[in-house]
N, C-alpha and C positions, 0 to 999 in steps of 0.2 A: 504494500500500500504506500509505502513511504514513496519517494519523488525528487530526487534532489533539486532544489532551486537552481536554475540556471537561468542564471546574469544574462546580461548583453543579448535581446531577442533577436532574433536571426532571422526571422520570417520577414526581409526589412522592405518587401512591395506592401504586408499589411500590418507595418506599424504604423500609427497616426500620425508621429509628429519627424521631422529632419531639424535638426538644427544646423544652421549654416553658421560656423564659425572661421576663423583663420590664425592659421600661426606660419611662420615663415622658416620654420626649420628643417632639417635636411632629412631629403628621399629617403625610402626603403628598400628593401634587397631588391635589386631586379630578378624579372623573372615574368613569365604566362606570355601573355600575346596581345596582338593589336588586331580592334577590326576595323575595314573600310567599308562604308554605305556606299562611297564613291568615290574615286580615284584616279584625275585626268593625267596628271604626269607625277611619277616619284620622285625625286630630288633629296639630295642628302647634304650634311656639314662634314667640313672635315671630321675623320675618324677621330683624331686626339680628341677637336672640342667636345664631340661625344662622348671619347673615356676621361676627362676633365669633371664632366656633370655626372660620369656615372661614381669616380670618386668619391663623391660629396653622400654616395647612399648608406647609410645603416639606420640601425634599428630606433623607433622611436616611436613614443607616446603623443596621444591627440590630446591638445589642448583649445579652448574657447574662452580663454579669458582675457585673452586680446586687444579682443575686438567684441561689441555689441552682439551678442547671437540673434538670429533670425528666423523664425520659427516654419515650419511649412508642412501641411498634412498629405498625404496618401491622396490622391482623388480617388474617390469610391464610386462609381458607374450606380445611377440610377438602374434598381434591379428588381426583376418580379420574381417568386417563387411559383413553381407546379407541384404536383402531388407528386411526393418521391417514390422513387422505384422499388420494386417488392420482387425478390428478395436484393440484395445488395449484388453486386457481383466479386467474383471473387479477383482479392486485390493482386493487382500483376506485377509487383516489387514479389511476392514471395517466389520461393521456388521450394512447392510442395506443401502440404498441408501444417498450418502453423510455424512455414515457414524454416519446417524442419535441414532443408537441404542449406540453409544456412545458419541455422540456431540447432545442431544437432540435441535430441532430447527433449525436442517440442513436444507438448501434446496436445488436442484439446479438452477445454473443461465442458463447456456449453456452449450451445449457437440457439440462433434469435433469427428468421428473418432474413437467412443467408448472412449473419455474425456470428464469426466464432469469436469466444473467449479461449485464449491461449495458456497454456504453462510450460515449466512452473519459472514465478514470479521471483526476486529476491526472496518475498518472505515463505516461500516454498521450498528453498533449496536453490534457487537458479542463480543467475548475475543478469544484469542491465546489459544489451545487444542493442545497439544503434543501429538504427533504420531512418532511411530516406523517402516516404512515398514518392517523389521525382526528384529528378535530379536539382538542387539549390532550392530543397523543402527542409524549412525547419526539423531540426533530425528529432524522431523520438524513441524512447529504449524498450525493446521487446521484453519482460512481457508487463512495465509497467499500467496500473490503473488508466493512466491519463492514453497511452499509445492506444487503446480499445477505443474510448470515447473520440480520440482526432480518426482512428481509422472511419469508426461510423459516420463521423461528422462527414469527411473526405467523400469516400463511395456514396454513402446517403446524398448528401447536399449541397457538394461543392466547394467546399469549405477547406483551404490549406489551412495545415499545419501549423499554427503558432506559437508561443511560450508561456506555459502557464504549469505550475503546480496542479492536483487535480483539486485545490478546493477555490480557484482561479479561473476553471474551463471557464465559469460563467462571465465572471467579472472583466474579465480581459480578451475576452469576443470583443471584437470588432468587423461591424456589416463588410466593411474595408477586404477582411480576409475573407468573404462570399456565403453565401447562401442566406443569406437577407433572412436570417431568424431575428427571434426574441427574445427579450431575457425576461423573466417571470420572477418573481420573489416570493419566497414561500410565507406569506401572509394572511391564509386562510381567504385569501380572496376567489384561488382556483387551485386545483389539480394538476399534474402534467398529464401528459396522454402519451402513450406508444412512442417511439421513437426519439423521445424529449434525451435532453442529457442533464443529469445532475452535477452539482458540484456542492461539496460538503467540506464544511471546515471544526475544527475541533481543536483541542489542545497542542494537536501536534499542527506543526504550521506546515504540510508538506499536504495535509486533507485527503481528499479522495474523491474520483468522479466515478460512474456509472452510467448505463444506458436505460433508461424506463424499456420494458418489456412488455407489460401491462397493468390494465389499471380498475378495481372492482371496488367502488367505493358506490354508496347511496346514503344521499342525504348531505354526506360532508364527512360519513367515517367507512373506514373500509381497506384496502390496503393497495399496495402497489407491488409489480416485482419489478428484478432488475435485471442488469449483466454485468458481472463484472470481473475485474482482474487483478492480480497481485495481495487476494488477502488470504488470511493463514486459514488452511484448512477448506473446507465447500469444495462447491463443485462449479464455482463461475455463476449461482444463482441465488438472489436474496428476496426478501421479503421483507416492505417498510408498513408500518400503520401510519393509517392515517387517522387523524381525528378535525373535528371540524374544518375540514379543508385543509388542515395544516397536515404537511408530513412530519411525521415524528421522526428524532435522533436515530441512528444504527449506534446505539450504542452510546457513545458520548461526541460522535459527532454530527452536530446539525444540518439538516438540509438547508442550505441558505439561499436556491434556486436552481433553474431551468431551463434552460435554450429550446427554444421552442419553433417549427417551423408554422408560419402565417396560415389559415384553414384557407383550402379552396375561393370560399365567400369572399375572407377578405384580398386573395390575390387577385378575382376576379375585377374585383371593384376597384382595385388599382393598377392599371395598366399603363405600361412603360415602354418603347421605344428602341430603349438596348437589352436584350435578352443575354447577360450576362450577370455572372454574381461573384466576379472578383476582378482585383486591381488588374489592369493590364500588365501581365508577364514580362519579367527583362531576358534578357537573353538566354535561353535554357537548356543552349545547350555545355557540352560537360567538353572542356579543353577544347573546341573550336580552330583553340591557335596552335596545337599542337607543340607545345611548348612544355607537356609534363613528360615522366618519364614511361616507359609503353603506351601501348594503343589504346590504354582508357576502356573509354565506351565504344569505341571507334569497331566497325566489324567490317570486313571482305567479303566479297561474293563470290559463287565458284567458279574456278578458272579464272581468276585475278590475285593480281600481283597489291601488297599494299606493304608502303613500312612507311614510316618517319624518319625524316635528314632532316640535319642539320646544319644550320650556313653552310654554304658552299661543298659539300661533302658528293656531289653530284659531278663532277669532274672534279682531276686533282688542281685543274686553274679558280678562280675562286669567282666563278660568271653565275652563279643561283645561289642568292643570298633568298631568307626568307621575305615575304610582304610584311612581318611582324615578326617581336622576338625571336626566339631562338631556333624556333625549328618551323616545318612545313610536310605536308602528308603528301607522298608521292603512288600514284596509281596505274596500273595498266591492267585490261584486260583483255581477252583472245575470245571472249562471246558476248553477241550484245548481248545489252542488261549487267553487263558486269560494274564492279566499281567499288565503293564503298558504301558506310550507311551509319547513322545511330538512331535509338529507338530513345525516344521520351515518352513516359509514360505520364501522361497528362490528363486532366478531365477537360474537354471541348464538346460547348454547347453551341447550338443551332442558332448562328448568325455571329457569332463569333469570327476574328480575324487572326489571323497570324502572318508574319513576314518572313523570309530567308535572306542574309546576304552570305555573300563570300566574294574572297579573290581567288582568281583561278592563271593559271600560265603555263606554257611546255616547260619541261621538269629536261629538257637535254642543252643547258649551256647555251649557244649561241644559236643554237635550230629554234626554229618555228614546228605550226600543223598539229598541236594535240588538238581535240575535239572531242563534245562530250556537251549534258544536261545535268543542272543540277534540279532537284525535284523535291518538294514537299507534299508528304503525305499525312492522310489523316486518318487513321483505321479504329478499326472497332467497334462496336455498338451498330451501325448503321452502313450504309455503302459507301464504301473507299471513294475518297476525294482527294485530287493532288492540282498542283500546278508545278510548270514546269519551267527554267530557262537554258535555251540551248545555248551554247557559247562554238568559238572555234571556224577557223584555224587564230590557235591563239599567237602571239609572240613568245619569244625565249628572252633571255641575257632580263631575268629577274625581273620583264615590264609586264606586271601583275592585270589583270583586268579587271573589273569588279564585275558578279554576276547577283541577281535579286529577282524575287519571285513573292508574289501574296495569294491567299487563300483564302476564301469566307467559306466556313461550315453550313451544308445546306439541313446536315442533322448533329446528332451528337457522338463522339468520341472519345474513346479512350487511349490514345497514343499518337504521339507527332513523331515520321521519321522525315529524317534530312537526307536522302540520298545522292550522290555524283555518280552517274556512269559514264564510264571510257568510251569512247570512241575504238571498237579493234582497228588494229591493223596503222594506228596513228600511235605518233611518239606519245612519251609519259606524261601522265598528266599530273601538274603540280597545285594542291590548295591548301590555302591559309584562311584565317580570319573569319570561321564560320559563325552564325549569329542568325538564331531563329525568336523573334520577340512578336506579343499579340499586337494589335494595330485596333486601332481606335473606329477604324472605317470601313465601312462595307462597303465589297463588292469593287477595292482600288486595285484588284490586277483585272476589272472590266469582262472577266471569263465570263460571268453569269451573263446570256446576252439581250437579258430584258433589260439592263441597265442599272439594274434595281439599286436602290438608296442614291441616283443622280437624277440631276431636274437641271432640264436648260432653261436662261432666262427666256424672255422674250427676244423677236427677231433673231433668234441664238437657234441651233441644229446641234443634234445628240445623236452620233451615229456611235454602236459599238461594230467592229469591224475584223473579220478572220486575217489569220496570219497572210502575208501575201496582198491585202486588199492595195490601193493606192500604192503600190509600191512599197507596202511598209510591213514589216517583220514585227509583230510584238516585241517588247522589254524584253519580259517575260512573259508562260501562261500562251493563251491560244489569241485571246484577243486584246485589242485596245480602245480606246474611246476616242471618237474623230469630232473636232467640236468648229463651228466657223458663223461669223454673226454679221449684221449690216448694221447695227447699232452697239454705240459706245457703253461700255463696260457689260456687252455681252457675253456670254461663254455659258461653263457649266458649272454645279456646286452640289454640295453634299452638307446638311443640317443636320448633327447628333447634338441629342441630352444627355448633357452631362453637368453636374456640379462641378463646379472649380471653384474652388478660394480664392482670394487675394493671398499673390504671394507664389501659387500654386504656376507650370511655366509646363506648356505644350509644343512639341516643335512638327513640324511637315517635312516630308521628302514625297519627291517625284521625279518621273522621268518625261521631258516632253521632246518633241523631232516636227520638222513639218510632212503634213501626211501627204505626199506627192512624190509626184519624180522631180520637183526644182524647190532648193532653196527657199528661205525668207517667213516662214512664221515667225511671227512676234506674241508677245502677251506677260502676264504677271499672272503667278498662284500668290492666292492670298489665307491668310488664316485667320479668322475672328470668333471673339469673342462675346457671345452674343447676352443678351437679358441680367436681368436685374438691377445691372450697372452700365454706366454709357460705355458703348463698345467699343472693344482693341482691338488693332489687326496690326499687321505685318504681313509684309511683302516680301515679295523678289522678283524682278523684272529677268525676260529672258527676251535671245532673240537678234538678229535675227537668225533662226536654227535650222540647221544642216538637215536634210534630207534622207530618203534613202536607208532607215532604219538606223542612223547613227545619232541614237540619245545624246540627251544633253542632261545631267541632272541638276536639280534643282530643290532648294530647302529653304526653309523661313523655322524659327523660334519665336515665343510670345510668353510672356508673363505677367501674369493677372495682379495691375493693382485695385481689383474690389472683386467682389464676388458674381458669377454668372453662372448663367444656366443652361449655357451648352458653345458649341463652338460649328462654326462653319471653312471650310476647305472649299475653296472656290478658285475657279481655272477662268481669266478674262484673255478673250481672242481679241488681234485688234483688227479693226475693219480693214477691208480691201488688203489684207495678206492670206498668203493660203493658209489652208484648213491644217488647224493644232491637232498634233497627236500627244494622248495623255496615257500613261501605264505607270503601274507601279506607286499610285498613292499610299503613304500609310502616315497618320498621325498615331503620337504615342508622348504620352507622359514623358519632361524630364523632370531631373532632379541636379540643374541648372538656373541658379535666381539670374536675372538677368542675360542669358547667354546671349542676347539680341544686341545689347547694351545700349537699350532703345527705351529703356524708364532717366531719363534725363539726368545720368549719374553713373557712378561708380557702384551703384548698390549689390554687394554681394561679391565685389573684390577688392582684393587688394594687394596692395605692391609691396615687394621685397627693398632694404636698405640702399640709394643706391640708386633708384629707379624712378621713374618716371612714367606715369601715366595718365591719360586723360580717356572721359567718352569724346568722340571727335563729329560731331555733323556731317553728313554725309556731302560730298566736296573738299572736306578739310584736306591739305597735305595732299593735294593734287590725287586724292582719290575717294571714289565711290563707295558706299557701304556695300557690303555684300545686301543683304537683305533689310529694310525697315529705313532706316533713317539716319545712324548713328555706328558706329564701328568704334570698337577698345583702340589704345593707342600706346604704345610702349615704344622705352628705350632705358638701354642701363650702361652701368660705364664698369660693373664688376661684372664674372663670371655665377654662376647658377641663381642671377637678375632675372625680374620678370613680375609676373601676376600671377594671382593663386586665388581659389576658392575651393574654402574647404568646407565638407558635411559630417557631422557626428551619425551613423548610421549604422545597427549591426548588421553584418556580414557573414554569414555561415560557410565553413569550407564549402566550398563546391560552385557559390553563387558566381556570377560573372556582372561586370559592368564595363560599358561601354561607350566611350569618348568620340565626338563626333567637332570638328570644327572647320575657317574657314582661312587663310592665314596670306597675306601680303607684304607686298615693300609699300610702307606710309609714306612714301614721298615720290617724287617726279621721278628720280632713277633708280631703276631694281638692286638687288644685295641684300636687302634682311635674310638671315638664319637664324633656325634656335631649334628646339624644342618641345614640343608637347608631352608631358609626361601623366599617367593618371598612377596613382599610387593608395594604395591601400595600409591605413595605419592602426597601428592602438591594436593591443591584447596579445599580440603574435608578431613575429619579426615582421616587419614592413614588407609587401613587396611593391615593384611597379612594372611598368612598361609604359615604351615610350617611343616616340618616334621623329627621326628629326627631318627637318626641312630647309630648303634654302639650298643655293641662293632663289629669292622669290623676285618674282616679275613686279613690277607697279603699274599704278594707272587702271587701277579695279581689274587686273588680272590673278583672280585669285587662284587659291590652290586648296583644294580639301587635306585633310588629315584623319587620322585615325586611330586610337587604340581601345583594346579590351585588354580585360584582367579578371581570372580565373581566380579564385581566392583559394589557396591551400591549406589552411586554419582561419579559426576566426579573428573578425578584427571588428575595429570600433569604430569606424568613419574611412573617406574617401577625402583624396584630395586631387585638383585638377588647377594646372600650371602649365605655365610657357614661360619657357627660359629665352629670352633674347642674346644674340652673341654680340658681346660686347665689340663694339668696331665696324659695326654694320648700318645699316640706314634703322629707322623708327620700324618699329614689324607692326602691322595691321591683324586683329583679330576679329571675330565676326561667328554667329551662328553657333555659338557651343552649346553642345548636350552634350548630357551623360544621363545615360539611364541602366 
């Protein structure tokens, strides 16, 4: 029954709050990987000024005393509940009944409903076994109390994983972590019902949860049963009284409530919009950057070749560096279908999105011609759903490509794979930088081809269109959306409910081309924030754009100062140019205050000793903002100089976060380098990864950048920095996220 308290919650998509603090002290271990959304040319600093900043890395504690901390909550999706499934299904982390093929000695005690209760418990004779229900899910210990109650919650309702003692399941539920129940207090005012979960606290401050089983009460006395696990002795079944509505103690500890899912009636009578019941997903999948040591999660198919290099290790010259840290997964197969794959074992509900990026390149040195699809799938429960992007003939000499792909679920799900196959009979195929996160938007890789969740304005045209149409090849996925208008600020858009706070910061990615055989679309994607409070948007102008299936991408960031009540993603065509092609939308949560740097200030950075910064007006210093109005500004006259924003957030082995930005030379003549590092601090040795860039272009010619990080033990906050190289022109910043 006992529970060890464990600190630092880990589950860090549904904790409520972020504190955004900073301190300016030095990096952590390097180490994991970098991803890119998008990646027009790679560019690097000299190698020393790189081993210079990597120097300055060890280990080190998160502090916020600094500087003013800044508070910022989860955004929790407007969510409806249905009537949960009977019986559960059985969970697919085990291998074997209670799990036995990796807890040798399992047994079970009782099932409910398609739930088993498991043994034996610590207070049974057994020890505490860590378990992940997906990969970067709050771990919980087999065959603790509290692990039965999150498994039910999980398969029942949707509901990840979070941190709580069991006489907490209730008190520290938040909607945030899914399945839109309720919490009940046992005040004689009601009963729980079937499937409710307790949490009981008592003398001992460690408590105990349980699952209601059933319930035979009349009048207000009567009893309840249960299911439960890790207590001395039974058989996983108990029996509580009840008296006038109130539940009585087990003994000496009180029932002090019950999470409860909403009745039919009342989900009827409230109906919502987004058919989902938890935070949008960060990157889920497990080493991406292939940067740990073995293949992980990572599996081969038959008749395929697969292993992990390491810089350069691909010929004995040193021409196949990785697209991020330290290493890159190299592939070939001899049958289609061949390649690689990982399985996420995920709950996905019907209308739900998810994204895929990666980089992809020939794995042979100074050759060309690998070819291949990377593929996301969605299985399980319902009929297998995927999209796909073909890539190839790619480049060699490490010029990486970036490939992305989206999905909307048209049912529900239990497992996300990320697959790549090889092209036979073509050179090796080389990828880095994998990253599969949920997206905010329906229906942004355009496959559904009712169009569904987009609305043209008026005088505006909404065509979705098959591969091939106009000349033009999808992103990814099979089709894209063709949009073309005779009136000003016409085009297409997309309206989701959603709560935001102030404070709380949303960003956009897309891919647009013009949909012909000639040159010259123009237009702006926009992002806004709509209701309750006067509306934010932010921009990015594109244009005039290449033809012929050669994307151009395109992103905007936005941070709410006041509260709204949903946001819009809108695509303007501009008149008398040809017809816009649009693939690959996804909006998604960051956890980025200001990454636009378009709230009239520094807010949510700040600069190292030495340095200098400003927000700049877009024009300033002979250059353009990337997106919105406004662009960061720096320059330093020491080494590991720069700006930083730092978050207090726990982090569980396994989870990944992922760095997205947009970076220049701030003045008339090119030459800024530096930089970008995200790092993971507090509780465990530091680590980071990083990426540098420069020399960069000026005159609003920007350059994307990129990293992720893989967390290998727990830590207690994130930090996100650009280092400028001292000697260089002012560097330009723009568009940071990190989610």
């Amino acid at each position: 029954m006992a529970h060890e308290r464990r600190n630092l919650k880990a589950e860090w998509l549904a904790t409520g709050i972020l504190l955004f603090g900073a301190v300016a002290g030095p990096l952590g271990q390097t180490s994991l990987r970098v991803l890119a959304k998008v990646h027009i040319g790679r560019s690097v600093v000299d190698a020393v000024d790189s081993s210079a900043l990597l120097a300055k890395v060890n280990a080190t504690g998160l502090t916020v005393d600094r500087h003013s901390a800044v508070t910022q909550q989860a955004i929790e999706p407007v969510t409806s509940s249905v009537e949960p499934p009977s019986p559960v299904r059985f969970p697919p982390w085990w291998s074997g009944p209670c799990d036995d093929g990796q807890y040798p000695g399992s047994f079970a005690l009782s099932s409910w409903d398609g739930l088993t209760a498991c043994g034996p418990g610590p207070n049974r004779g057994g020890y505490d076994a860590p378990v992940e229900f997906f990969p970067g899910a709050w771990g919980e210990l087999e065959w603790e109390c509290v692990e039965l109650s999150m498994r039910w919650l999980y398969l029942e309702y949707g509901v990840r994983p979070y941190p709580a003692n069991g006489s907490e399941v209730v008190a520290d539920y938040s909607q945030a972590d899914g399945g839109d129940l309720y919490k009940v207090s046992n005040n004689g005012s009601s009963v729980p019902r079937p499937g409710d979960v307790l949490a009981m606290g008592s003398q001992w401050s460690d408590g105990h949860t349980a699952v209601v089983t059933g319930v035979d009460v009349n009048h207000g006395y009567g009893t309840i049963s249960i299911l439960e696990q890790n207590m001395n002795g039974g058989n996983g079944k108990n029996t509580l009284e009840v008296s006038g509505n109130y539940v009585e103690p087990d003994y000496d500890m009180v029932v002090t409530g019950w999470l409860q899912a909403p009745s039919a009636e009342v989900a009827a009578a409230n109906p919502v919009t987004r058919a989902t019941t938890e935070v949008p997903a960060a990157d889920l999948v497990r080493d991406g950057g292939f940067n740990l040591r073995g293949n992980g999660a990572w599996h081969k198919t038959e008749h395929s070749h697969f292993r992990i290099e390491r810089g350069g290790a691909i010929s004995r010259k040193p021409t196949m560096a990785p697209y991020e840290g330290s290493g890159f997964a190299v592939t070939r197969s001899s049958t289609p279908g061949g390649g690689i794959y990982q399985d996420i074992s995920f709950p996905v509900k019907t209308g739900e999105s998810f994204c895929a990026d990666a980089e992809v390149v020939t794995a042979v040195g100074a050759s060309s011609g690998a070819k291949g699809a990377m593929t996301l799938w969605l299985l399980g429960d319902s009929a297998t759903e995927s999209a796909n992007a073909r890539f190839g003939p790619l480049r060699g000499k490490s010029d990486w490509s970036p490939v992305s792909s989206c999905v909307t679920a048209a049912g529900s799900h239990s497992q996300i794979r990320i697959q790549f196959y090889d092209a036979p009979r073509t050179p090796m195929l080389a990828i880095d930088a994998v990253d599969v996160h949920e997206s905010f938007v329906e229906n942004g890789d355009f496959d559904n081809r009712k169009g569904t969740g987009w609305h043209a304005t008026k005088h505006s045209w909404l065509g979705i269109e098959r591969a091939g149409a106009l000349d033009t090849m999808p992103y990814g996925g099979n089709r894209f959306a063709v949009t073309n208008t005779t009136a000003a600020s016409g085009g297409i858009y997309q309206d989701t409910s959603l709560p935001i706070k102030k404070g709380q910061s949303l960003c956009a990615d897309a891919e647009v081309v013009t949909a012909g055989a000639h040159s010259g679309a123009r237009g702006q994607m926009a992002l806004w924030l709509l209701g309750k409070s006067k509306a934010q948007f932010s921009f990015v102008d594109f244009g005039k754009l290449a033809a012929r299936s050669r994307w151009t991408a395109v992103s905007t960031c936005l941070t709410a100062t006041g509260p709204h009540t949903g946001f819009r993603i809108q695509f303007y065509d501009a008149r008398k140019a040809p017809a816009l092609g649009i693939d690959g939308v996804d909006v998604h949560q960051s956890f980025v205050e200001n990454g636009g740097f378009n709230n009239h200030g520094s807010a949510g950075w700040h600069k190292t000793a030495s340095t200098w910064f400003k927000s700049e007006a877009a024009g300033n210093l002979g250059t353009g903002a990337y997106e919105g109005n406004e662009f960061g500004a720096t320059a330093t006259t020491v080494r590991g100089g720069g700006i930083y924003q730092e978050v207090l957030l726990p982090i569980a082995a396994g989870e990944s976060l992922c760095a997205d930005a947009e970076v220049v030379t701030a003045a008339a003549h090119p030459g800024a380098a530096g930089v970008m590092a995200l790092t993971l601090l507090g509780k465990s040795p530091s680590q980071a990864s990083l990426v540098p860039f420069g020399p960069l272009g000026a005159r609003g010619k920007w350059t994307p950048v990129s990293t992720c990080v893989t967390s290998a033990s727990r830590h207690a906050g994130f930090r996100i920095e650009f280092y400028d190289l001292p000697g260089t022109p002012a560097l330009g910043i723009d568009a940071v996220d990190v989610r």
